[in-house]
C-alpha positions as CSV (number, residue, x, y, z in Angstrom):
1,X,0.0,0.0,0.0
2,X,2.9,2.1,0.8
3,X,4.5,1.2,-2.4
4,X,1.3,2.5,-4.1
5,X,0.9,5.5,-3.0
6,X,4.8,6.9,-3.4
7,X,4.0,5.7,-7.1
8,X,1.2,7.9,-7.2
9,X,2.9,10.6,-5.6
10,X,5.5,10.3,-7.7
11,X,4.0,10.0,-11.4
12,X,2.1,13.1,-10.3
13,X,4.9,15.3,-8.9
14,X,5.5,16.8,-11.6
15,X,2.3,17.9,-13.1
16,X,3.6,19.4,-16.7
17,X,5.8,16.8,-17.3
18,X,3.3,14.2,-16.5
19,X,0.6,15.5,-18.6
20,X,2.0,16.2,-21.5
21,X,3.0,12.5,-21.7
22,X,0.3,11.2,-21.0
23,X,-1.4,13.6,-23.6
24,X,1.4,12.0,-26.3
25,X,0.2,8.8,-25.4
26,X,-3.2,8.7,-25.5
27,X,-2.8,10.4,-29.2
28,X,-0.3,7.6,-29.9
29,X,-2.7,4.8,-28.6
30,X,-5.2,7.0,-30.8
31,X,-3.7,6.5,-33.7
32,X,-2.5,3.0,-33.0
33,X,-6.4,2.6,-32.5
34,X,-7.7,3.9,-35.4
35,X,-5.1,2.3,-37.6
36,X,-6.3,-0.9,-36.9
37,X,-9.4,0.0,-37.0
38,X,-8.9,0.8,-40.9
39,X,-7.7,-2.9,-41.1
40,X,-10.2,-4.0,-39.3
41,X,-12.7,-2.4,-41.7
42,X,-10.4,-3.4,-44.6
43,X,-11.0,-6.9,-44.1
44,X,-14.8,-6.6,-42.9
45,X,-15.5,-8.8,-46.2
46,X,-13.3,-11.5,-45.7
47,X,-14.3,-12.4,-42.3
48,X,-17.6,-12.2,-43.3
49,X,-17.4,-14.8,-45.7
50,X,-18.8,-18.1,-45.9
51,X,-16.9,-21.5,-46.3
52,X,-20.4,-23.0,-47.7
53,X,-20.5,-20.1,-50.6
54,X,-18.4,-19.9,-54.2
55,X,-18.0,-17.6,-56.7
56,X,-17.8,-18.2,-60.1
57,X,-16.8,-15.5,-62.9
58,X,-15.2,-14.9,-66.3
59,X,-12.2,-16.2,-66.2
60,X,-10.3,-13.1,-67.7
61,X,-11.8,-10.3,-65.6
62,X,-14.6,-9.6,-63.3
63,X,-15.8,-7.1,-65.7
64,X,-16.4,-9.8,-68.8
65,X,-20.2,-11.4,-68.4
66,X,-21.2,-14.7,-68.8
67,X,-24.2,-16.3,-70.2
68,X,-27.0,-16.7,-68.3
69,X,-27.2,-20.2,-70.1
70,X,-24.7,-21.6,-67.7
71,X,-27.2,-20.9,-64.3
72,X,-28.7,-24.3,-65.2
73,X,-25.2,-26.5,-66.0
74,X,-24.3,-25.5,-62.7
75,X,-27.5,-25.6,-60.7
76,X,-26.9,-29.3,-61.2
77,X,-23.5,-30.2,-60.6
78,X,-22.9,-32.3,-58.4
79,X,-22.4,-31.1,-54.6
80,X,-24.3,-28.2,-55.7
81,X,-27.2,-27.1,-53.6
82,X,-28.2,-23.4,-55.0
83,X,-27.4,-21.1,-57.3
84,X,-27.8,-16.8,-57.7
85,X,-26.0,-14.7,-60.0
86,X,-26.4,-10.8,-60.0
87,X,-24.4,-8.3,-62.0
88,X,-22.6,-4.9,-61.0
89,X,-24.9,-2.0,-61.9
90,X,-22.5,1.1,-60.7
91,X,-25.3,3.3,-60.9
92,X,-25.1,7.0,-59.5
93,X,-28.0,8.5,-57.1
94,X,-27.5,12.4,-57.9
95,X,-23.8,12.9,-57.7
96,X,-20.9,10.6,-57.8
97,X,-19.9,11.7,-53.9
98,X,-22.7,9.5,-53.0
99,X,-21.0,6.1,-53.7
100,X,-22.3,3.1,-52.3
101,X,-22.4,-0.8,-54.2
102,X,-25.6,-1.6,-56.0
103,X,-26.3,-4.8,-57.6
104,X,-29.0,-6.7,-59.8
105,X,-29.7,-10.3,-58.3
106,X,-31.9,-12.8,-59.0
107,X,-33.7,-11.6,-55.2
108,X,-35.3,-15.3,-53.9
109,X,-32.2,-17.3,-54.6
110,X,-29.9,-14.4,-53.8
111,X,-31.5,-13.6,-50.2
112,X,-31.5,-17.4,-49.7
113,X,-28.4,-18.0,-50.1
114,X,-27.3,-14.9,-47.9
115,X,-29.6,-15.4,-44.7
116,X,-27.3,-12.7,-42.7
117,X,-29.2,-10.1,-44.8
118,X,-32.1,-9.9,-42.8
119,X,-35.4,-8.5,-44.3
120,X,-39.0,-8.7,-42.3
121,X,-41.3,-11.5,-44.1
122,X,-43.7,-8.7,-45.6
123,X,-40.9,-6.2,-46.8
124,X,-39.1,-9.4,-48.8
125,X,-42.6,-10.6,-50.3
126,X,-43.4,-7.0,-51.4
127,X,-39.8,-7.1,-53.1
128,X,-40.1,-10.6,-54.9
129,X,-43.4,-9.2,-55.9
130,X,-42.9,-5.8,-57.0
131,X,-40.2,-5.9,-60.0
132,X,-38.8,-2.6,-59.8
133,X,-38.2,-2.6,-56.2
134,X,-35.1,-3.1,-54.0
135,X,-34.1,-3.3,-50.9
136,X,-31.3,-1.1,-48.8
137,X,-29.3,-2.1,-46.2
138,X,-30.2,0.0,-43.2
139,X,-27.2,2.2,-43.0
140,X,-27.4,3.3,-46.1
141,X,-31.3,3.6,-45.7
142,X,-30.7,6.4,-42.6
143,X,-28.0,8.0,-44.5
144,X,-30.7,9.2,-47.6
145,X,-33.4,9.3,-45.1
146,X,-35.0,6.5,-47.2
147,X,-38.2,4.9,-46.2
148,X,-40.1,2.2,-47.1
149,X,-42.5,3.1,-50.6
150,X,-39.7,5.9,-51.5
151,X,-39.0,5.5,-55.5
152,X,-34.9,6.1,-55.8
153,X,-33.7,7.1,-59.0
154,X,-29.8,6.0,-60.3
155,X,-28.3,6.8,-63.0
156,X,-26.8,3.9,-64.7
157,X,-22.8,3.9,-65.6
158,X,-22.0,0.5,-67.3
159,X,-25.9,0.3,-68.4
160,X,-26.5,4.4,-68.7
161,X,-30.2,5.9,-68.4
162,X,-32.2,6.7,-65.5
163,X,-33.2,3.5,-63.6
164,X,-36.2,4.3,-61.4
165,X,-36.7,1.9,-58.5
166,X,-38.9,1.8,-55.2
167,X,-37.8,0.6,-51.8
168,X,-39.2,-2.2,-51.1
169,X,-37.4,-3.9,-48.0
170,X,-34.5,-2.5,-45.8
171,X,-32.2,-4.9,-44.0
172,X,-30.0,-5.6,-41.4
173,X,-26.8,-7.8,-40.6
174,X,-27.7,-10.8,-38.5
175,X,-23.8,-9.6,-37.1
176,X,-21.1,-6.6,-37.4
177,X,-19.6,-8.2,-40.0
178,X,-22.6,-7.8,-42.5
179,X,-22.4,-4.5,-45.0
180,X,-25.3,-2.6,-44.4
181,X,-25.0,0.0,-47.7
182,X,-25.6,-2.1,-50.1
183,X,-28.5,-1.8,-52.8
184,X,-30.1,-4.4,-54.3
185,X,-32.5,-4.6,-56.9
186,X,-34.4,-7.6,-59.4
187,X,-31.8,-9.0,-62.1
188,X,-35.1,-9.1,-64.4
189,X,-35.8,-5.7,-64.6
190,X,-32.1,-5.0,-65.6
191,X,-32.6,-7.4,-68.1
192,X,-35.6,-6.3,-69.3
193,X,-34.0,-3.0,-70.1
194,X,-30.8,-4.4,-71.4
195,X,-32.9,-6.5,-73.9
196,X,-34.8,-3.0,-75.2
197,X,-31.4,-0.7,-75.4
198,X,-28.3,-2.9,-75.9
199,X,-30.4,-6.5,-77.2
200,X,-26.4,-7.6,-77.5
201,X,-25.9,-7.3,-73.6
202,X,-29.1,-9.1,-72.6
203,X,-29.2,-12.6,-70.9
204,X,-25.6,-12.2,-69.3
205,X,-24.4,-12.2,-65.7
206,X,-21.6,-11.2,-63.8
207,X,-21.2,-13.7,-61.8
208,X,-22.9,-16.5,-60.0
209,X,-23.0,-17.3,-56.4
210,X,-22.9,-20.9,-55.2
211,X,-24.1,-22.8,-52.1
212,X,-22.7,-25.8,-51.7
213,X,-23.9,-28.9,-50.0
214,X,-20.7,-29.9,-48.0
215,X,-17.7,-27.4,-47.7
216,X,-15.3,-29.7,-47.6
217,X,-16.1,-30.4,-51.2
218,X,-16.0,-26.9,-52.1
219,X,-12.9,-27.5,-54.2
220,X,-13.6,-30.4,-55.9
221,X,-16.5,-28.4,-56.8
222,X,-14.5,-25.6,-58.4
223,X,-12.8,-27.5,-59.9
224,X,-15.9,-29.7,-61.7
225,X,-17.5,-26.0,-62.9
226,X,-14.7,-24.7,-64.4
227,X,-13.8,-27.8,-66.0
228,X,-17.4,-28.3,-67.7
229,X,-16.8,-24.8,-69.4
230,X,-13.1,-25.0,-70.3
231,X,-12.6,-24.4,-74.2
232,X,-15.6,-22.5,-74.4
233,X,-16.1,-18.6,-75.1
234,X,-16.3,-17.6,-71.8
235,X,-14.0,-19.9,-69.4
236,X,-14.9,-19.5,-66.1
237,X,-12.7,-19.3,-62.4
238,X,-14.4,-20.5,-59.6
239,X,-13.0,-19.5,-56.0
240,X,-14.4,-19.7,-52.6
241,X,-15.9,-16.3,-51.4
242,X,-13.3,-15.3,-49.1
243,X,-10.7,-16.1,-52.2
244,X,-12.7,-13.5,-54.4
245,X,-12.7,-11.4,-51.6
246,X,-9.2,-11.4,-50.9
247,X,-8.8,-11.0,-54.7
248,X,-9.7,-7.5,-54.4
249,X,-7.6,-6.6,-51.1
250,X,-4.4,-8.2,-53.0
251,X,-4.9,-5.2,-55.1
252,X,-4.2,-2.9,-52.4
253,X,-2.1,-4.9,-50.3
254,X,0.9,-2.2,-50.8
255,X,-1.7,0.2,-48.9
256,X,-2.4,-2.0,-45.9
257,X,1.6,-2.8,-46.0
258,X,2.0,0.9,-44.8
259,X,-0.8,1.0,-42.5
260,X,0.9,-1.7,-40.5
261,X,4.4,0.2,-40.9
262,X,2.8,3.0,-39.5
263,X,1.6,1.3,-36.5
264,X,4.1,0.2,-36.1
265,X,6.6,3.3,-36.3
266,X,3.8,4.8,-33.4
267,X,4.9,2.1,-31.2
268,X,8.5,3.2,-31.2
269,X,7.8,7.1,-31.3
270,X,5.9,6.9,-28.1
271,X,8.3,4.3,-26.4
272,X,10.9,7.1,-27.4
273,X,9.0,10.1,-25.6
274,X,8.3,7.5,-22.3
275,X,11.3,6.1,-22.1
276,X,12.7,10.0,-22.2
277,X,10.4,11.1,-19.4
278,X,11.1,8.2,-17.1
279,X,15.3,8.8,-18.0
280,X,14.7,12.3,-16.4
281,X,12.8,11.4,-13.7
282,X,15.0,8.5,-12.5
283,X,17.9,10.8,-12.7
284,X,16.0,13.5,-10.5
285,X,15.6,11.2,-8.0
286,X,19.1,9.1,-8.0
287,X,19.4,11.1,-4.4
288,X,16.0,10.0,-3.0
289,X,17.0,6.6,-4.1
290,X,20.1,6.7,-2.2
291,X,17.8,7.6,1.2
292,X,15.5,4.9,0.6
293,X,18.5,2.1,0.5
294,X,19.9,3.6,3.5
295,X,16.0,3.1,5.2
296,X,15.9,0.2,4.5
297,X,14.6,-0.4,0.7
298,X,15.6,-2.7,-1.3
299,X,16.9,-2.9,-5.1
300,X,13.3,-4.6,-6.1
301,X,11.2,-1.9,-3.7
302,X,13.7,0.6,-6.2
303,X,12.6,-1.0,-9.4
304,X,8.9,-1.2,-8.7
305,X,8.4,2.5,-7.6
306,X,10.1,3.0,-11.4
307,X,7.8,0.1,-13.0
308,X,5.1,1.4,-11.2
309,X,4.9,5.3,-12.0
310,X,6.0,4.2,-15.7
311,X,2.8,2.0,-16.6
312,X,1.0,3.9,-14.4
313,X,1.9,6.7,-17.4
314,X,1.3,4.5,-20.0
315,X,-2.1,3.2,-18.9
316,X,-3.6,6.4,-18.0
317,X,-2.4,7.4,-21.4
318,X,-4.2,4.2,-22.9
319,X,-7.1,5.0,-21.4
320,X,-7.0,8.5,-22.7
321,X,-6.9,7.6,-26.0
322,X,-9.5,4.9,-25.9
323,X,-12.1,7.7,-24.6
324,X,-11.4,9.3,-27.9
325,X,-11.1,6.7,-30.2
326,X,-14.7,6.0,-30.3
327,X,-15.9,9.5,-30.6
328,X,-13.4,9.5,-33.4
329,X,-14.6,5.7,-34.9
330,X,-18.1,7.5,-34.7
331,X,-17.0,10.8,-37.0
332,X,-15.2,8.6,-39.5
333,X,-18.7,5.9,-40.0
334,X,-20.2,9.3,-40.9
335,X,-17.6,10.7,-43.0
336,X,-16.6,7.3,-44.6
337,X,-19.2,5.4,-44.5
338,X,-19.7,4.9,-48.7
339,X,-15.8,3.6,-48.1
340,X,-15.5,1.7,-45.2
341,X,-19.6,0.6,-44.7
342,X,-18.0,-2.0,-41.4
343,X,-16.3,0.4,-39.5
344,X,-16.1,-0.3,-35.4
345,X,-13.6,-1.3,-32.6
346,X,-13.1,-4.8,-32.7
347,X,-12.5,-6.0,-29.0
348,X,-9.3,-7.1,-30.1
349,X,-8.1,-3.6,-31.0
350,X,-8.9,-2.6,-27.7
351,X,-6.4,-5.6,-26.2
352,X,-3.9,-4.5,-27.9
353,X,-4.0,-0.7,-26.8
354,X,-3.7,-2.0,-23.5
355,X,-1.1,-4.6,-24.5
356,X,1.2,-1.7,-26.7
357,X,0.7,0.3,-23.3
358,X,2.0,-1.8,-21.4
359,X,4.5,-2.8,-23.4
360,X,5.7,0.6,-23.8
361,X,5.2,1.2,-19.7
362,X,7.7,-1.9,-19.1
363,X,10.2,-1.1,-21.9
364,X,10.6,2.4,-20.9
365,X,11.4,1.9,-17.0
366,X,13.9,-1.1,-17.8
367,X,17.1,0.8,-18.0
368,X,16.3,3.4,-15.8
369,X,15.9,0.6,-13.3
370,X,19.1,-0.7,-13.7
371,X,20.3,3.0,-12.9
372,X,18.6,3.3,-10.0
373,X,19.0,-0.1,-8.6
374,X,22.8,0.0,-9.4
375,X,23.7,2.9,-7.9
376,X,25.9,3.0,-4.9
377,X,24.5,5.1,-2.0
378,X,27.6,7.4,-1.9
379,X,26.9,8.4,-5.2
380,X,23.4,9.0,-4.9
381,X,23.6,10.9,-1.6
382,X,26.4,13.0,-3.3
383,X,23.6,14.6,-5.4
384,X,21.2,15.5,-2.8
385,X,20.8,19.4,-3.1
């Protein structure tokens, strides 16, 4: 208890000092926060995957099509238990800053095969019924205001022309994981207006999603699909979703590269400024140190008052900068929603604040612990005044 209370005396004693480190840190453990937050966010998709769920698509590109003749081939493959397939619309509703992934899909085989999309029974039957509606995930729902009967207008990019649509349904995720700011609309009434404007584009998907009966068998699978369409005008690649997810973050892996440089390089800036304040202190106080052995106190009494004050730093530091991380976390879903629609503090992140504290806390009283403890109380009372 003693021990305690001279560590809280002395972290404290000088105010300034104190503060301003502890301010450093909690905008380090900020930024260490939000950081992998962005990760987090960044890789929302692929932990949201299912194992039970493929992908097939042109085998060149995502952006070539293929026919809508090959839904049935597949639908009976073997180990096959359902099939959707949808296309990228890309549409714009009234200016390009309002980004946000809208798709055609076929909507009963699609929602079935997704049940973390989670629609009330009378919004989905008023959107299998009505072929111009759609339905909006509920984030991106309150950010237009959009309610339920609303008509939506986009303007089409790959297939251009106003595309007029009524909301029909708004979902939610069944967990965090599940993007709520997507759009969703009937495949048919694409189609139906592909068939009238570009008759060349009609009947073709993007790709087609796959349940499959056993994961297990998921690659053999695969492997069957793409093998009953090799040689033919449009070869297709199958993948398991999280593959054709992680497809798209291999394309910025250089970015997330940095981010986790970064964090790093945050670590070792705020381990500098710690490890700077607790060098002063200890050498402030060689004197004191000197008393205390003569009293009595030993070389690990010494080291803990040094441990002590140090994490004591760090964690009041961490807990700064976990009080504004949320606010923060909060400002950014707003701001950058259309780019990062799964954005929230994992409860790992939050670990590992505390863990990089008190990493930083113990790495930064280590050698002026061996000061203190080593010195010979001569020296130390030599100092005194």
């Amino acid at each position: 208890m003693i021990l305690l209370k001279m560590i809280m005396k002395n972290a404290f004693r000088r105010k300034m000092r104190t503060g301003l480190t502890i301010v450093a840190m909690g905008i380090a453990i900020l930024a260490f926060g939000m950081l992998r937050t962005v990760l987090t966010a960044w890789y929302a998709g692929v932990d949201a995957s299912s194992a039970s769920r493929l992908v097939t698509r042109n085998s060149v590109s995502l952006i070539f099509p293929l026919p809508l003749a090959y839904y049935d081939k597949i639908r009976h493959t073997s180990g096959v238990r359902a099939v959707s397939y949808g296309n990228w619309f890309g549409g714009i509703y009234i200016s390009e800053k309002n980004f946000f992934a809208n798709f055609a899909v076929e909507p009963r085989s699609y929602l079935g095969l997704y049940p973390e999309l989670m629609v009330p029974e009378k919004q989905k039957a008023d959107f299998l019924r009505d072929r111009r509606g759609f339905i909006a995930g509920r984030k991106l729902a309150d950010r237009f205001g959009w309610k339920i009967g609303d008509n939506v207008t986009l303007k089409g990019t790959i297939f251009p022309g106003d595309w007029d649509f009524v909301l029909r349904g708004i979902y939610e995720g069944r967990t965090k994981t599940v993007d709520e700011t997507m759009f969703m609309f009937s495949w048919d009434y694409l189609n139906e207006g592909v068939k009238k404007m570009y008759p060349s584009m009609a009947n073709q998907v993007g790709f087609y999603v796959i349940g499959v009966a056993d994961p297990n068998l998921s690659a053999e699978v695969a492997l069957e699909i793409d093998a009953m369409f090799a040689n033919s005008r449009a070869e297709t690649l199958t993948e398991s979703e999280r593959a054709f997810v992680m497809g798209f973050i291999s394309m910025t892996e250089a970015i997330v590269m940095v981010i986790r440089i970064v964090s790093l390089v945050v670590i070792v800036i705020i381990l500098a400024v710690v490890a700077n304040t607790m060098a002063m202190t200890t050498r402030e106080r060689f004197g004191e140190y000197a008393v205390l052995k003569t009293l009595g106190y030993s070389g690990w009494h010494i080291g803990s008052l040094i441990m002590g004050e140090a994490l004591l730093i760090t964690l009041a530091g961490c807990l700064l900068g976990l009080a504004m991380t949320y606010p923060m976390v909060r400002f950014f879903t707003t701001e950058l929603g259309a780019y990062f629609p799964i954005f929230y503090v994992e409860p790992l992140t939050v670990w590992l604040d505390f863990g990089v504290a008190a990493l930083v806390g113990t790495a930064a009283a280590i050698i002026p612990m061996r000061q203190a403890i080593r010195i010979r109380i001569a020296d130390g009372l030599r100092r005194i005044g």
